[in-house]
N, C-alpha and C positions, 0 to 999 in steps of 0.2 A: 504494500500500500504506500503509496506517495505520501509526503508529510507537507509538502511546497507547492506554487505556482510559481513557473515562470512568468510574470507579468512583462509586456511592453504595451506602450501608448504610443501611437506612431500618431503624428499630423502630417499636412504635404511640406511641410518644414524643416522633418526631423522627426529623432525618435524624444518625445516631453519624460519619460518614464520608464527605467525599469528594474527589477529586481527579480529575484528569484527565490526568495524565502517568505513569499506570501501564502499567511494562511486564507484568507476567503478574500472574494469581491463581490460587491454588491453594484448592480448598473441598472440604468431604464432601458430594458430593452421594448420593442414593440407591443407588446402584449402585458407588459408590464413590469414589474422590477423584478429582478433576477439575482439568486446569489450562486456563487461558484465555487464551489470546496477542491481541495486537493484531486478527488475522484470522483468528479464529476463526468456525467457521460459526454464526450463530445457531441459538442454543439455550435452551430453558425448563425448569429442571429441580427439582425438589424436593432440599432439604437436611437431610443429619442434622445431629445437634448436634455441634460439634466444631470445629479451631481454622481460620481462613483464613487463608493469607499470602498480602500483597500485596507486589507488589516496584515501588520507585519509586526511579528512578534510582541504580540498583545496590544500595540498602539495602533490606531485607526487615521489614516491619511486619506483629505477628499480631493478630488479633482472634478471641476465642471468640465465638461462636454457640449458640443454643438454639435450632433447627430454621426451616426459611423454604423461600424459595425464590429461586433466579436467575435472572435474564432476560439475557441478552446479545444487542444487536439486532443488523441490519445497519448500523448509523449507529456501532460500537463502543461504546454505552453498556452499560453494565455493572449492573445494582440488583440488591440483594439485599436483601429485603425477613425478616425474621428476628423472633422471636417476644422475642429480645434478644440483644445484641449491643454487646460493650466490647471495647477494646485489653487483651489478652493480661495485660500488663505493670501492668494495674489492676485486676487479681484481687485482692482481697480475702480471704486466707486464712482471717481471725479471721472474718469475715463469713458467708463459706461455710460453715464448720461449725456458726455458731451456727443459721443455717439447717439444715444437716443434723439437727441435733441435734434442732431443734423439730420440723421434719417426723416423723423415728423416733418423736417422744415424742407426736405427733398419731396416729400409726398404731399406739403401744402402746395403743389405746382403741380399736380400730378401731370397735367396737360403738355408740359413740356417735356414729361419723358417717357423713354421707350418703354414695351412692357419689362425689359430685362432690366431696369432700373429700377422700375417700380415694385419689382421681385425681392431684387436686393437689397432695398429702403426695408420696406416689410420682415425681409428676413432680419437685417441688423433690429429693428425693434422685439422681435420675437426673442433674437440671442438678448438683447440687454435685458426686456424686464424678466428673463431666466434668468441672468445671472443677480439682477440687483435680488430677487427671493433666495438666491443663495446667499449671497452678503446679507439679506437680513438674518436670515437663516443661521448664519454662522458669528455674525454679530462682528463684522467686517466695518471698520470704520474709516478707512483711510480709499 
């Protein structure tokens, strides 16, 4: 019996994450939130946006996510491949809003722009107020 997860976090950036003596993860997947033990049965699954905790040697680390997906093999590897993806705790509150803000103030014009702007307005407001209920959540003040 396995005692570990390989975990990685990949973004199109970079690998954000990873280690290899994790005991469980907990993620949104599509159906709903999911957790993953050492001997878990492989599985492939699509992610919403929202926060993951991993647990490593009794301490619990989170990371937000903006949609992906999980792979969990038969060898205990674990990726999560994510559209992005930071430690919880490095929310940027100032950040996120002033993002919120520009997206709102992109889609008070909606007229002037293509549908593929007006996609990605919509989606930047969708990732921020995810992420500010995480900083609520987590009691993130900076």
């Amino acid at each position: 019996m396995r005692k570990f997860i390989k975990l990685s976090i990949i973004t199109p950036t970079g690998t954000t994450f990873t280690n290899s003596n994790v005991e469980s993860i907990n993620a949104p997947a599509s159906e709903g939130e999911i957790t993953i033990l050492p001997n878990h049965t492989p599985i492939f699954t699509k992610l919403n946006h929202g926060e993951i905790k991993v647990k490593i040697e009794g301490k619990e680390s989170f990371f937000t996510i903006f949609q992906g997906f999980l792979n969990f093999d038969i060898k205990g590897n674990l990726t999560i491949l994510a559209d992005n993806a930071q430690r919880s705790e490095e929310l940027n509150i100032e950040a996120i809003k002033k993002a919120q803000e520009a997206a709102a103030q992109a889609l008070s014009e909606k007229e002037k722009l293509s549908a593929t702007e007006i996609l990605r307005a919509e989606t930047a407001i969708r990732r921020a107020i995810m992420e500010l209920k995480i900083a609520e959540k987590r009691k993130i003040t900076h």
